[in-house]
C-alpha positions in Angstrom: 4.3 -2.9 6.7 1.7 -0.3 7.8 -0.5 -0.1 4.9 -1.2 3.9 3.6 -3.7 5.6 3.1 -4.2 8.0 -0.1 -7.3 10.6 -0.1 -8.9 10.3 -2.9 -9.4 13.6 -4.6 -8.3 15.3 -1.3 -11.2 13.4 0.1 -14.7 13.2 -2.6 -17.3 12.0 -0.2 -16.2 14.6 2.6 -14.9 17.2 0.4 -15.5 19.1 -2.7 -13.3 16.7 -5.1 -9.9 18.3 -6.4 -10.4 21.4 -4.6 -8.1 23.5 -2.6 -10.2 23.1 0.5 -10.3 19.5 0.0 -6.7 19.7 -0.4 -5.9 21.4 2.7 -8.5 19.4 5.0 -6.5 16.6 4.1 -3.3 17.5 4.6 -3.8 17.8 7.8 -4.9 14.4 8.6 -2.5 11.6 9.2 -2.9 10.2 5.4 0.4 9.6 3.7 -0.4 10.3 0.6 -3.0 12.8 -1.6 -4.3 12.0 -4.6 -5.4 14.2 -8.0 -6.1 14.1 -11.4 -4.0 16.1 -14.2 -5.1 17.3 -17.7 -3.6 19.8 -20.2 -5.9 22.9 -20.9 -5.5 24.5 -24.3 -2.1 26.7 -23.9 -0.4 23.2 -22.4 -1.0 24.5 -18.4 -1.4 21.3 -16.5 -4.3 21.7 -14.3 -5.8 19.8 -11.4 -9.6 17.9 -12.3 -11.2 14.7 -12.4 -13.2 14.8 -15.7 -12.2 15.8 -19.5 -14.9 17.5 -19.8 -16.1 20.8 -17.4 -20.2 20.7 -16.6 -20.0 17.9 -13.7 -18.3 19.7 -11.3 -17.4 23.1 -12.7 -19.2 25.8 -14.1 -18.1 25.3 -17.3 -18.8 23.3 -20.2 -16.9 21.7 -22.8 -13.6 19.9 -23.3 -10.9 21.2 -20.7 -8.5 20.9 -23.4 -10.9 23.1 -25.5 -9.8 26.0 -22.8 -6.6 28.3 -21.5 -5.8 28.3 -18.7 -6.7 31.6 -18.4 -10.5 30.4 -18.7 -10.1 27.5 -16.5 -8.6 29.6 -13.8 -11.5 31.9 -13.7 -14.0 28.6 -14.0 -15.5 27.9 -10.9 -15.9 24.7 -9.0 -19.3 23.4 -8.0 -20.1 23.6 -4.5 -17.3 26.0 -3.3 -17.6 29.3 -2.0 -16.2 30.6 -5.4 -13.2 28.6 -6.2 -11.7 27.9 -9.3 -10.2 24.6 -10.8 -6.5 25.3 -9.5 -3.2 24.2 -11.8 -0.9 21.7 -10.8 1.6 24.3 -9.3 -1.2 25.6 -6.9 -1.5 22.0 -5.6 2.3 21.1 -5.1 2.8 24.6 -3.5 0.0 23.2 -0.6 1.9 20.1 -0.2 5.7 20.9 -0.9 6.1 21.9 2.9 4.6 18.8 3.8 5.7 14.7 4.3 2.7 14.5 2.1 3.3 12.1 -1.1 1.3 13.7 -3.9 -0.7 10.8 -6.0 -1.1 11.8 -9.4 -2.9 10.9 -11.8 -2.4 10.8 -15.4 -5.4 11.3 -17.7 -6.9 11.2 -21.2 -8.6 13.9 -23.3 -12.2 14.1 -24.0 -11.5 12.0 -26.8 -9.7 9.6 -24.7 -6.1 10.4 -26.0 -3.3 10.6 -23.8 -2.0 14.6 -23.7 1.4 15.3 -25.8 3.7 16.5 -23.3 1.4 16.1 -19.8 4.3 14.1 -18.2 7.5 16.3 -19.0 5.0 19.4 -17.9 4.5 17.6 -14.6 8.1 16.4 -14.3 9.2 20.0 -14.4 6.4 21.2 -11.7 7.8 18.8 -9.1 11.9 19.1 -10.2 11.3 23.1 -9.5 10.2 22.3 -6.0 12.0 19.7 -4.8 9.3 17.2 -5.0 10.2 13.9 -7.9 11.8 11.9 -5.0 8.5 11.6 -3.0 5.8 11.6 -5.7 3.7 8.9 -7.0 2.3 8.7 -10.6 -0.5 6.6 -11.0 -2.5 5.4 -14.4 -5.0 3.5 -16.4 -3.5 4.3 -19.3 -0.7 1.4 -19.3 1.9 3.6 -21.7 1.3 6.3 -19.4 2.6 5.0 -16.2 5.5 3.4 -17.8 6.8 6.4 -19.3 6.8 8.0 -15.8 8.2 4.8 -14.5 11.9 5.5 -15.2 11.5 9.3 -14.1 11.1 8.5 -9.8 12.0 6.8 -7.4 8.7 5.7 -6.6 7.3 2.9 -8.2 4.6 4.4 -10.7 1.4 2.7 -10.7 -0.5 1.1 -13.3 -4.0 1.1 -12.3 -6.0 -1.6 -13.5 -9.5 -0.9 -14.7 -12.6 -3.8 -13.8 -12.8 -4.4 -18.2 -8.9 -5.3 -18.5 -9.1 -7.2 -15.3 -12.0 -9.3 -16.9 -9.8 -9.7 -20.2 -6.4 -10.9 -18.3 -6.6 -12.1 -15.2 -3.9 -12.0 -12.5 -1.4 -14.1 -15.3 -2.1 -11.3 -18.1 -2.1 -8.2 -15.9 1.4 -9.3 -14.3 3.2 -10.1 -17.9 1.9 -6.6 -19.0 2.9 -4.9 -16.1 6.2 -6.7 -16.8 6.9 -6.1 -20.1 6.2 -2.4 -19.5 8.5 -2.0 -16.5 6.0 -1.5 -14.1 6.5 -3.0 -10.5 3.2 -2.0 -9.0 -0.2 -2.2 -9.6 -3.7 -0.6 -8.4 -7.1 -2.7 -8.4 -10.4 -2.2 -7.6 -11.4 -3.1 -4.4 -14.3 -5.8 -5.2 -11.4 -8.2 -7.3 -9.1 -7.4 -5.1 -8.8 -10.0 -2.7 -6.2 -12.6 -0.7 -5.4 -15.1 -4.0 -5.2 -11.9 -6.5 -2.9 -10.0 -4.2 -0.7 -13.2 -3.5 -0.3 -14.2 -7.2 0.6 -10.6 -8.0 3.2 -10.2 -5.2 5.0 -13.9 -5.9 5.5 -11.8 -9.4 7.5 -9.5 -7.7 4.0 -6.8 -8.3 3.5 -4.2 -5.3 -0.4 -4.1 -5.1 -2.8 -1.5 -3.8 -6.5 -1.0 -4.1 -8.3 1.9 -5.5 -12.5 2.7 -4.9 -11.7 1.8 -1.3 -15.3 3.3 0.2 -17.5 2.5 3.1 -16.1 1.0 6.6 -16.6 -2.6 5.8 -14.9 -2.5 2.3 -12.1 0.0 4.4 -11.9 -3.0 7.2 -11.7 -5.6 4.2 -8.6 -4.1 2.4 -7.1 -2.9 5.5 -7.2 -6.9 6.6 -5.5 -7.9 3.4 -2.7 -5.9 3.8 -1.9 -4.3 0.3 0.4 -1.4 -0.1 -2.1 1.3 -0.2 -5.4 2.4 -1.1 -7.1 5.1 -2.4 -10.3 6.3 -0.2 -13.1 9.2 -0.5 -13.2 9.1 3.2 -9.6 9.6 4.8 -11.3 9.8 7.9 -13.1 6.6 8.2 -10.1 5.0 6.5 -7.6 6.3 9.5 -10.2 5.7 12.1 -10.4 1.7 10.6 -6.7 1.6 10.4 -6.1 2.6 14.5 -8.7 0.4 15.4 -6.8 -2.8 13.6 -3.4 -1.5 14.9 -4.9 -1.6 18.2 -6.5 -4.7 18.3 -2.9 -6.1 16.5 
């Protein structure tokens, strides 16, 4: 099994993260999948940004969730020749044409709470444009990505942070991951390695990597074979992964 690539933001390191441009530059490289990050604003609009909070890479300031869409629509991103942070629907519409599998991420308020309602809103986004079969929902927030889990087809992801990785080990990250109906799993690339991806598969656990930067850690995770991984630098990544093919 080939492993996939997922760009990470639409690509940070290359791109403007979680912007349109990035977005598009992406798609049309040979990644499988596109990954972004999904909060509520104020009037329940999902929208499309990494952080809670607005001043590192908007113009703004604040709590997204403090804001209407309205606002955040008009807020401009950092770096861009005058874009705005764009809403979930803006997204899907660049992809929906596509073979692309969006990646998306489920986050937490300012406050660290999970959003009332973020995964129906999403749910309905991708039902109205064909999309649920061939989407991925990722999550640190364990609850989270098992709600979603029943919803696709796609085996939602429970990513699994460096702290709760230190507090369970391989033995307590697969019986949570069981007990919550998840059947995959997203690590960090520097635990991630050739005994933690064995014991997690004999659990029946699909495994991928996330924080996947820099060609020898690409060459690393590309060697150990996991599902996918999620990479600031699609281009680098791809490059890596047609170099191993060809030397296969």
């Amino acid at each position: 099994m080939t492993t996939q690539i997922a760009a990470h933001r639409g690509g940070a390191i290359l791109w403007i993260e979680n912007s349109r441009d990035a977005f598009r530059r992406a798609a049309a490289l040979a990644v499988e999948q596109i990954e972004f990050d999904v909060h509520l604003s104020a009037d329940d609009v999902v929208m499309v940004l990494h952080d809670a909070t607005l001043e590192r890479t908007t113009e703004g300031q604040g709590p997204l969730r403090a804001q209407t869409a309205a606002a955040l629509t008009t807020t401009r991103l950092k770096g861009t020749d005058g874009e705005t942070i764009p809403t979930l629907e803006e997204v899907l519409d660049l992809f929906a044409a596509t073979k692309l599998i969006p990646r998306i991420e489920l986050k937490r308020d300012a406050e660290g709470c999970a959003y009332p309602g973020l995964l129906p809103r999403v749910v309905a986004a991708l039902q109205a444009r064909g999309l649920t079969d061939r989407t991925v929902i990722t999550s640190f927030d364990l609850a989270q990505a098992a709600a979603a889990a029943p919803l696709f087809i796609r085996p939602s992801i429970w990513l699994v942070s460096l702290s709760c990785w230190k507090d369970l080990g391989v033995a307590g990250v697969a019986g949570a991951a069981r007990n919550a109906g998840i059947t995959a799993v997203g690590l960090h690339q520097s635990v991630c390695d050739a005994d933690s991806l064995e014991a997690l598969r004999c659990e029946n656990l699909g495994v991928g990597a996330w924080a996947v930067n820099g060609p020898a850690t690409i060459r690393r995770i590309l060697a150990l074979g996991v599902d996918v991984f999620t990479t600031d630098d699609p281009v680098t990544a791809l490059e890596a992964r047609r170099a191993l093919q060809e030397t296969a």
